[in-house]
C-alpha positions as CSV (number, residue, x, y, z in Angstrom):
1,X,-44.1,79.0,83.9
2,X,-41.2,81.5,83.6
3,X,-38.0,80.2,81.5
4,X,-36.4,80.1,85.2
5,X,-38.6,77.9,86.6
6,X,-38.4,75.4,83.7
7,X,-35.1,75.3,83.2
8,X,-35.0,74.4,87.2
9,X,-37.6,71.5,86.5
10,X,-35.5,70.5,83.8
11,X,-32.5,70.6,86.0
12,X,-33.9,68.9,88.9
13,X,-33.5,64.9,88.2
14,X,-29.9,65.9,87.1
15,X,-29.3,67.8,90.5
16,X,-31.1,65.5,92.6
17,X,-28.3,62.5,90.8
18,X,-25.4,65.2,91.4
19,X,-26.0,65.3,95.5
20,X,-27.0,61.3,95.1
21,X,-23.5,60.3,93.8
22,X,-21.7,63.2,96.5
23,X,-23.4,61.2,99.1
24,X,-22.5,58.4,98.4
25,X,-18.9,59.5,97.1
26,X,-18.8,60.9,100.9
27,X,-19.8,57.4,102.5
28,X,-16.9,55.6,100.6
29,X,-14.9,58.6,102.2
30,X,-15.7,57.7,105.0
31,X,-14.6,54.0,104.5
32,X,-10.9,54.8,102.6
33,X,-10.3,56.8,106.0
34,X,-11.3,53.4,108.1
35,X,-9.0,51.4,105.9
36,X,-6.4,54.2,106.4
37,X,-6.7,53.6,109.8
38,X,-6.9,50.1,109.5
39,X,-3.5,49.8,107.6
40,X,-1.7,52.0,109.7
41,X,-2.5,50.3,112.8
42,X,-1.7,46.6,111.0
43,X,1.4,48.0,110.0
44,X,2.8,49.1,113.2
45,X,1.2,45.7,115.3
46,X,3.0,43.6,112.4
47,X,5.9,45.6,112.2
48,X,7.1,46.4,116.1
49,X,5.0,43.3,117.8
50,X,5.9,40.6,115.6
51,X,8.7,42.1,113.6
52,X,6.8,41.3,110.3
53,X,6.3,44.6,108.6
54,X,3.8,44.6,105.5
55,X,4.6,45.4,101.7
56,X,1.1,46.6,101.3
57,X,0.6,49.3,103.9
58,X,2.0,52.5,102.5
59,X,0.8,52.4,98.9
60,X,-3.1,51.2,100.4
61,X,-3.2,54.5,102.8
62,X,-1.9,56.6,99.7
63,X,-3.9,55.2,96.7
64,X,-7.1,55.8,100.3
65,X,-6.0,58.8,101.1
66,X,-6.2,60.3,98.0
67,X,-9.9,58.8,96.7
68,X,-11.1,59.3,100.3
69,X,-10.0,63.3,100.1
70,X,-11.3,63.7,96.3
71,X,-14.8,62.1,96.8
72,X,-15.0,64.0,100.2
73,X,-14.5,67.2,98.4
74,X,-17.6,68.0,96.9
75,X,-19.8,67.1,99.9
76,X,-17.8,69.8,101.9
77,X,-18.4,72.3,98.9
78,X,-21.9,71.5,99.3
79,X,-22.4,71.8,102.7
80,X,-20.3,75.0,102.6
81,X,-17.7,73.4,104.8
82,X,-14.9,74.9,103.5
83,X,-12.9,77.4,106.2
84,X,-13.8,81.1,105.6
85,X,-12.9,84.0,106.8
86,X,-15.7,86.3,107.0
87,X,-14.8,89.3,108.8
88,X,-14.7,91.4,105.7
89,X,-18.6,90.4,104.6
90,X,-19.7,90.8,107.7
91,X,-18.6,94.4,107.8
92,X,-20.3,94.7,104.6
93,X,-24.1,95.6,104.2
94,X,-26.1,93.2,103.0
95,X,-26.4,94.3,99.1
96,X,-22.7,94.3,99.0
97,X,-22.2,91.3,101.0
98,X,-24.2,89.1,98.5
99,X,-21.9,90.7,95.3
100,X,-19.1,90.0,97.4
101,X,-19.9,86.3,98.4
102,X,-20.9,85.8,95.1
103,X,-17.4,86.6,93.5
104,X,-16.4,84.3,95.7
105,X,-18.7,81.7,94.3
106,X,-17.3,82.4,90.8
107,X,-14.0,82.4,92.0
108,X,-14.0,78.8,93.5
109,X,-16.0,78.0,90.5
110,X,-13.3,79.0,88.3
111,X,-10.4,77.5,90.0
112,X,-12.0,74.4,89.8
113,X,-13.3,74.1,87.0
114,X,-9.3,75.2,86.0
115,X,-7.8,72.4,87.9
116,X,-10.5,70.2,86.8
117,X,-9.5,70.8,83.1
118,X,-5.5,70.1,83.9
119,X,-6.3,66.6,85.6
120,X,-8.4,65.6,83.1
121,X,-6.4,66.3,80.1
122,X,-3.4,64.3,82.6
123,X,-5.8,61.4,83.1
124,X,-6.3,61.3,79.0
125,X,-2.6,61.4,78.8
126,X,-1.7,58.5,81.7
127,X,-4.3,56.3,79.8
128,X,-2.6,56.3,76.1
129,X,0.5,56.7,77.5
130,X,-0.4,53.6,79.8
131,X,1.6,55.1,82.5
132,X,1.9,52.8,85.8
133,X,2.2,53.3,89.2
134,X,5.4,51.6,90.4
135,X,3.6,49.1,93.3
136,X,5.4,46.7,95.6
137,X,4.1,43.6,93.9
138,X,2.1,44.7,90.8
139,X,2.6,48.2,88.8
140,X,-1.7,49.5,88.4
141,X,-2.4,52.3,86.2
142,X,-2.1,55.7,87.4
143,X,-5.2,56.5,86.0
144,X,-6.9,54.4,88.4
145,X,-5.6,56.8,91.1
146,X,-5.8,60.3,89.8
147,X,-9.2,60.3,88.1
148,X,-10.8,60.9,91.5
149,X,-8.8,64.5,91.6
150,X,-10.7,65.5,88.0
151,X,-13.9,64.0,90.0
152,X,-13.4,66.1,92.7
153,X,-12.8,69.0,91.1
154,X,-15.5,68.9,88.4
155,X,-18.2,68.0,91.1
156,X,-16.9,70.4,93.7
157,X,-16.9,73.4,90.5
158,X,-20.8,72.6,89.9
159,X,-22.0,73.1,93.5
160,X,-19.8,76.9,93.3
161,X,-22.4,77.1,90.7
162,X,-25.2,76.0,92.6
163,X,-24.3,77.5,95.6
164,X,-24.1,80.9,93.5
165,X,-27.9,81.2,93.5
166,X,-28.2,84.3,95.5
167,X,-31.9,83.3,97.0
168,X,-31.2,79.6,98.4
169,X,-28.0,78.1,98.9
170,X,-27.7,74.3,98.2
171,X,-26.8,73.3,101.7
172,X,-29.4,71.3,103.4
173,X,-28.4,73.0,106.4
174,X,-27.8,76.5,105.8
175,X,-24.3,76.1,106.5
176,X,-22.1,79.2,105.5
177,X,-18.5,77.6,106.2
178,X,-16.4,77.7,109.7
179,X,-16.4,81.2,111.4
180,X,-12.8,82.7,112.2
């Protein structure tokens, strides 16, 4: 067994938890946005059929909004989802084209991993600090809300490296982003 092929059968449970917890971060996605909906829709029924608006509405669809879009994140880096344009590596021949989408890989790993690194030192800071988010009937701590950004981030910086294996990508699907 080469040192690549054990170090992947090390990997593997870890990997195999890492795409567990982005589907599943991707199903509660999927629910935030049906609450978004769902409070949007109250809202204006409440608020222009019975003349009753809500308190609640506004700061649900942002504090949904803004888990749904962080835990959504990593299943799109995953999948390859994100929009590319890829009229320059087509051009390309193939040798080149797989240097070239590999910076590409690094790139988005780095930027990540960068953001990543700035939310999580703000989440450490909104935690002793015990900054609050000013709500209509009960302050909650920040924290709460913008841990999912470092989540997204971090998990959406690990599949740039796992996507950066230049024989298999880690997309079920061979997806290789939207076509322009």
């Amino acid at each position: 067994m080469t040192t690549s092929q054990s170090a992947r059968a090390i990997l593997a449970p870890l990997l195999r938890a890492h795409d567990a917890i982005t589907t599943i971060g991707f199903e509660i996605s999927k629910l935030c946005l049906v609450v978004i909906v769902f409070s949007f829709s109250y809202e204006v029924v409440a608020r222009y059929f019975f003349a009753a608006p809500v308190w609640w509405a506004n700061e649900v669809v942002s504090y949904a909004l803004c888990v749904g879009v962080f835990l959504a994140m990593p299943e799109v880096t995953r999948k390859n989802g994100h929009v590319a344009v890829t009229v320059i590596p087509e051009m390309l021949p193939q040798k080149y084209r797989a240097i070239l989408l590999a910076c590409i890989q690094v790139v988005g790993f780095l930027a990540c991993i960068s953001v990543a690194w700035m939310s999580l030192n703000q989440n450490i800071s909104q935690y002793i600090r015990e900054a609050l988010i000013i709500a209509a009937v009960r302050p909650i701590p920040k924290v709460y809300i913008s841990v999912w950004i470092t989540f997204g981030f971090v998990s959406s910086a690990i599949y740039f490296l796992r996507n950066l294996d230049l024989g298999e990508t880690a997309a079920s699907d061979g997806e290789r982003g939207i076509r322009l």
